[in-house]
N, C-alpha and C positions, 0 to 999 in steps of 0.2 A: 764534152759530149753530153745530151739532154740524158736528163733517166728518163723521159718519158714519163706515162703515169700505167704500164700494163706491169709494173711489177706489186703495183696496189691489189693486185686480186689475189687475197687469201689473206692479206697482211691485216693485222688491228693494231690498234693503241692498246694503250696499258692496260683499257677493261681486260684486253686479254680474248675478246669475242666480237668488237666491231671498228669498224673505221667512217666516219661521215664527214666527208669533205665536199664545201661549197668552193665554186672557181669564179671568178669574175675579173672583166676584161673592160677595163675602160674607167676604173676607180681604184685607188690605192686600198692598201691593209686596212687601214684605221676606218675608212667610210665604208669596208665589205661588212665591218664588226659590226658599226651605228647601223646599217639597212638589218642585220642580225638579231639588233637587240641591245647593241651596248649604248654607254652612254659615253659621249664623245669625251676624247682626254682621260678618259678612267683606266688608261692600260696600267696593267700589273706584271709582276715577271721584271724579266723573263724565265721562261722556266722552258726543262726539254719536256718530254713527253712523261719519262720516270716520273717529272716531281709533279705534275697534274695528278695519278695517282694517290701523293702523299697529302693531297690537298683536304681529307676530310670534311667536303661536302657534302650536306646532307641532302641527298638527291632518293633516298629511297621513303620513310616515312613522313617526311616533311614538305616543304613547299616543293614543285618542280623546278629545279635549279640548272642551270646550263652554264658553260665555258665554253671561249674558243681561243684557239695559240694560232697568231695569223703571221703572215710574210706575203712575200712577193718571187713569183719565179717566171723568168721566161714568160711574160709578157702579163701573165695573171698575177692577180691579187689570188690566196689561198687562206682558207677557216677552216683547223678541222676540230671536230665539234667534240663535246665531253658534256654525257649529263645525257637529262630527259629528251627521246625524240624530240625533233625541230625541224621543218622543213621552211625555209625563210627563201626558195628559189627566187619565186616569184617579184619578191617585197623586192631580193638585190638586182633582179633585170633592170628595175624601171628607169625611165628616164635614157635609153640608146643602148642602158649596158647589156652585151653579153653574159648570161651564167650559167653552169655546169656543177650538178649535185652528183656526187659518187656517193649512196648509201649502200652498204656493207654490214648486214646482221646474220652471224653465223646461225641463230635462231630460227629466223626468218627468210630466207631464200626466197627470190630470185635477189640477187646483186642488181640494184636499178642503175642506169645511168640517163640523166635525164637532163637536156638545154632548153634554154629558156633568153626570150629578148624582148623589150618592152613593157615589160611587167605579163608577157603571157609564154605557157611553157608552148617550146616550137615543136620540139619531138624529143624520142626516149621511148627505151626498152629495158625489159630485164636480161641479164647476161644469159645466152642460152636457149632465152626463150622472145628471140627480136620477131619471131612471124606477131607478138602481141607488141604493137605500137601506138603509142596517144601522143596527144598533140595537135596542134592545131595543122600540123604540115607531117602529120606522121609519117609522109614515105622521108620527107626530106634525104634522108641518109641512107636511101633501101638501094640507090646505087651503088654506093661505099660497102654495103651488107654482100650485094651480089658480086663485088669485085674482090672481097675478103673470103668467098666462098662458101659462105654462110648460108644465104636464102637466095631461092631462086627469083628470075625477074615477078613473078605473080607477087611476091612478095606472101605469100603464107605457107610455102611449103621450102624444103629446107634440101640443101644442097648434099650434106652427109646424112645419112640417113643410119647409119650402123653405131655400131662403137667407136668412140672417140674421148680423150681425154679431159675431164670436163672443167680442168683448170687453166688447159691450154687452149680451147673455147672459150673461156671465156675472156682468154688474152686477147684473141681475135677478136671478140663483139666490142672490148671496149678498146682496142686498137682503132677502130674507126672514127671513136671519139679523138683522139690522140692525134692519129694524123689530118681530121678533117679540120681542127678549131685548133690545132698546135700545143693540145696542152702536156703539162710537163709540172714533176712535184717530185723536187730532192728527196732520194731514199732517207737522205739524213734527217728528216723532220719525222721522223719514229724512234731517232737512236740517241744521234747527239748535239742537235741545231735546238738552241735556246730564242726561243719565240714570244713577244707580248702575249699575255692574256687579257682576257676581257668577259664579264660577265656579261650574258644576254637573255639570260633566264633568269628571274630570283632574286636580282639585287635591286637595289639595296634591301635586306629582308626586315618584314616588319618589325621585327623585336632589334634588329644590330643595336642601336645605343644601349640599350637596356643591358644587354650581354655585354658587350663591350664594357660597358660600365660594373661592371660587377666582376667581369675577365681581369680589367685593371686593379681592382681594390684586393682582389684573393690572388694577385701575384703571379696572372696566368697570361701567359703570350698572348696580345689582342690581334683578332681575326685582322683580315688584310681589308683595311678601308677602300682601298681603290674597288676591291671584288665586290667590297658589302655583303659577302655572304657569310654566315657565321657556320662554325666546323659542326661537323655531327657530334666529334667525342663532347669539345666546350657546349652543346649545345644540351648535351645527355647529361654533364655534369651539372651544367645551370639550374634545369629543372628537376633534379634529387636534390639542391642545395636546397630551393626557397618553395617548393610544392612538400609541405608536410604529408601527406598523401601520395606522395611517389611510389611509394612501395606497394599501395594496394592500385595501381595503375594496373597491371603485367606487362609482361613483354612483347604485347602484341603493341603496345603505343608507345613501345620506347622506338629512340634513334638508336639501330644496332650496327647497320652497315658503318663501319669507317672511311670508306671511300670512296670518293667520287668514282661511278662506274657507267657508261655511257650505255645504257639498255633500262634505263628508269621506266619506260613504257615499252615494255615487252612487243605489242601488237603494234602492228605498224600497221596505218589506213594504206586501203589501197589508191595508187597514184592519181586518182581522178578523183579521191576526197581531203587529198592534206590540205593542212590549209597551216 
């Protein structure tokens, strides 16, 4: 039986505070990764969701660094995203493909869900608040809204109007997504499904050899070449080793975070500026 994708609402990854997954229809994993940002063949992993986590990317004072753990479910190609905001909708429609962005920042509310097809987004809403629709065909799915009970036929006034549960609202808004375009993403790719990664932000970064080379000579596990991105800690010790002046830096210019944490760019543009 499908899981569906209405048990994503509420659910994060390992940041622990958001979930961002791209859907695409009509291209395998590895090409949803390359239209994302990676570089083709450079998968790494597999890893589940825990060890992205342990991956000590520096994504908070350093360059803006991104990952994604991709597969295939039920018809789609699936990314979901780790690191600096990235909205790449657009880049994966082109060329006939279908795509479908589920952002999720506990931060930042509404939950968008938003499709897209030939490189232009077609429609999308925030969970909750669908009477605001963009897109080039924004009612597109205002029937599937008024058949779910949501919004009435005017499309901007809203069919419950009282108290209601606002996580099972918002099962119902992205339900439409779900049933309208078939999409579907194993609960087990949050728990125990070990997935390639792929960097799409940040790699290879400009110092890797240098680090790399100095990681090798002082006896230190070398970063993962496939990733090219180099760890926050190796990254925090490299320069206390060979910057005599480290110490009178502070600690506002050190690497402190440890982990890769998917909210590197707190504010999120609103849907009609990402780019």
């Amino acid at each position: 039986m499908s899981d569906g994708v209405q048990w994503m609402v509420g659910a994060v990854t390992s940041s622990g505070w958001m979930l961002d997954v791209h859907f695409a229809r009509g291209i395998d994993a590895e090409e949803l990764a390359v239209r994302m940002g990676a570089r083709r063949g450079a998968a790494a992993g597999p890893m589940t969701d825990a060890e992205i986590a342990g991956l000590e990317v520096d994504s908070s004072t350093g360059p803006d660094n991104a990952v994604v753990r991709v597969g295939e479910h039920a018809g789609w190609a699936f990314a979901i995203l780790y690191g600096c905001y990235l909205n790449r909708l657009e880049e994966v429609s082109h060329d006939g493909v279908e795509a479908v962005r589920y952002h999720y920042n506990a931060e930042h509310p509404p939950t968008t869900v938003l499709y897209a097809r030939d490189g232009r987004t077609v429609c999308g809403y925030g969970l909750c608040e669908e009477r605001v629709r963009w897109g080039r065909e924004r009612d597109l799915f205002l029937p599937d809204l008024v058949a779910a009970g949501i919004l009435n036929p005017d499309g901007d006034t809203y069919q419950d109007t009282g108290d209601y549960d606002r996580a099972e609202r918002e099962r119902r808004g992205l339900a439409v997504f779900e049933k309208r375009l078939g999409l579907s993403l194993p609960r087990t790719v949050l728990t125990e499904d070990r997935l390639p990664v792929y960097a799409v932000m940040g790699s290879p970064a400009d110092d890797f050899e240098e680090i790399s080379a100095w990681a090798g000579a002082d006896g230190r596990p070398l970063p993962d070449r496939r990733l090219g991105l180099v760890p926050a800690g190796l990254r925090n010790d490299y320069e206390r080793a060979v910057d005599p002046r480290w110490g009178e830096r502070g600690t506002a210019h050190r690497v402190a975070a440890p982990t890769l944490h998917a909210g590197a760019v707190l504010k999120d543009p609103a849907p009609g500026t990402e780019h």
